[in-house]
N, C-alpha and C positions, 0 to 999 in steps of 0.2 A: 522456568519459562520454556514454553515449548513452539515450535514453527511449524506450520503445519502448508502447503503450496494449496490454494484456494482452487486456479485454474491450470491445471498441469499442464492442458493442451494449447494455454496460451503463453507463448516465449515470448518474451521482452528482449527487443534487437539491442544490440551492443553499442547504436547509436539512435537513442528514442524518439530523437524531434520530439521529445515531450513540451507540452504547454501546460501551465495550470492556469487555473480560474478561483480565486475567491472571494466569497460575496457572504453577506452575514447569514445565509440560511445552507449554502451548497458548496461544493467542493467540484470542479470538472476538470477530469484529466485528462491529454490526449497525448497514446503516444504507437510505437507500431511495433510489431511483431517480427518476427526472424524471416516471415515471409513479408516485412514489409505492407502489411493491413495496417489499416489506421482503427485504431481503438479510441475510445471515449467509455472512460468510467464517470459517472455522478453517485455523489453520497451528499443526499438530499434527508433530512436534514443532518448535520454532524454536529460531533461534541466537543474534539479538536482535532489539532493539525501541528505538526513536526514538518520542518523541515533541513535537515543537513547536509552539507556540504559532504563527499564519500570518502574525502581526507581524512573526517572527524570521527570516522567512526570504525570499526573494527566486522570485517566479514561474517569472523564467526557469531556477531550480536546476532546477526538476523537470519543467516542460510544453515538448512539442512542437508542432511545427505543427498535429497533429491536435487537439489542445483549442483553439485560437483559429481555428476554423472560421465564416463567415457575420458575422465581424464578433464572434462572440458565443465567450465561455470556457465552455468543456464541460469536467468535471471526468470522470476513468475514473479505473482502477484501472492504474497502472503499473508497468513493470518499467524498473530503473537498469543497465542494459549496465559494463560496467567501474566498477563500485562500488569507491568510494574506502572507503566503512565496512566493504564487503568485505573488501577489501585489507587497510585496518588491523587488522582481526581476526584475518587470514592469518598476517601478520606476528607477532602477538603470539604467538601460539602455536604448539607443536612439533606437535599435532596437525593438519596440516592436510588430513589425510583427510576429517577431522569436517567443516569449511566447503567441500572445494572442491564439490559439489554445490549449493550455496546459491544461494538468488536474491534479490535485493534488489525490493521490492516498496515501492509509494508509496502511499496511499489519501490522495488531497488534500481534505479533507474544510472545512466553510464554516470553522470557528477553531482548527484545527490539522490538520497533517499527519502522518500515523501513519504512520512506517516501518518495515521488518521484512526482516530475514532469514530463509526457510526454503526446502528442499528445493523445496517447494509450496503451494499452499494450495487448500480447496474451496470452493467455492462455491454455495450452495443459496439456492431462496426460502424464507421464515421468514414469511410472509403468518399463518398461526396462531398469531403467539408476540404 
């Protein structure tokens, strides 16, 4: 399994005000950055959705060397290379038309990790919302 940082030049602040949203076709994140922007991800449609507590889970599952730069943990927006939730999914089903386009995406957020399967997702600033 490999991590790969999707948006380098977007840092996830150490306290996100993250929200999520979901509905049976979309997925909507908001949270903000080190300068304090307000972000809004969509992953329209997705395939699924992880959510953990930051207790539950282990650092080095999801960060590379590029978050433990300066001495200091920088949090992005990740992509998981040979996803094993991928996999499993693959596996379960006869459709696997439907997932093989899928990406596995990390949002390591301050008290849980949101993860998600979709095609893609967009990403805009949300600074009026």
């Amino acid at each position: 399994m490999g991590i790969s940082v999707v948006l380098p030049e977007i840092e996830i602040h150490t306290t996100p005000l993250e929200e999520l949203f979901i509905d049976s076709n979309s997925i909507t994140i908001f949270f903000d950055d080190i300068n304090e922007n307000r972000y809004k991800i969509i992953a329209e449609p997705y395939q699924a959705i992880n959510i953990t507590t930051i207790d539950c889970v282990s650092c080095k599952e999801y960060y590379n060397s590029f978050c433990y730069r300066d001495g200091i943990f920088h949090r992005h927006i990740l992509q998981v290379e040979n996803s094993e939730l991928l996999c499993s999914l693959i596996k379960k089903t006869n459709e696997k038309r439907f997932l093989m386009n899928s990406k596995h995406y990390v949002l390591p957020l301050q008290d849980i990790i949101i993860e998600f399967l979709a095609y893609d997702f967009k990403i805009e600033k949300a600074d009026n919302i």
